[in-house]
N, C-alpha and C positions, 0 to 999 in steps of 0.2 A: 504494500500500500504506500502510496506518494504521499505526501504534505506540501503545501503552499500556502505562505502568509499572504494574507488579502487586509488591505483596508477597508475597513468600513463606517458608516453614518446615519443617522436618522436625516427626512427632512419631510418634514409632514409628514404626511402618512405612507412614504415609502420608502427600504432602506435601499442603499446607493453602495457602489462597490466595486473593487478591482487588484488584481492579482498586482502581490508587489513587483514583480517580475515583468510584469506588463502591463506599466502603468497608464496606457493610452487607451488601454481598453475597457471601457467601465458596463458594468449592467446595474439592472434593480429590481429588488422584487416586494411585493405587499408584506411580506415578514421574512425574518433574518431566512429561516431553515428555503426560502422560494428564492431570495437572494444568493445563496449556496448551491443550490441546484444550479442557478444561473451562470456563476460563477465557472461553474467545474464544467459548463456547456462551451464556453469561453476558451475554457485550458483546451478543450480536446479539440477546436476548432486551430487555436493557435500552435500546438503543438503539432498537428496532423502535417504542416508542413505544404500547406496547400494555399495557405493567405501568405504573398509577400510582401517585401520590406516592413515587417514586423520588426518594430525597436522594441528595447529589451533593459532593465536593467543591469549592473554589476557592480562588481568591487575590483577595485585596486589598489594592490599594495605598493607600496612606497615607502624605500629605505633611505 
């Protein structure tokens, strides 16, 4: 099983949301658990390798 940190927020009455990883791409749903669903519709759309120029974040290190 994968994990992915996602941000998330309320704003009125629907939460708002998007994988840290891929912070361009946001969804929403009427509650957290329909937000999550969406979310992970998202990962497998973006990961599948089939939408491109998909930006992305990372890290780097620096000595």
């Amino acid at each position: 099983m994968n994990t992915n940190e996602f941000v998330y927020w309320e704003d009125k009455d629907m939460w708002l949301g998007y994988l840290k990883e891929y912070p361009d791409y946001w969804t929403q749903g009427e509650s957290i658990e329909k937000l999550k669903e969406n979310l992970k519709d998202i990962f497998i759309d973006l990961a599948s390798g089939t939408i491109p120029n998909i930006r992305r974040m990372g890290e780097l290190e620096i000595a």
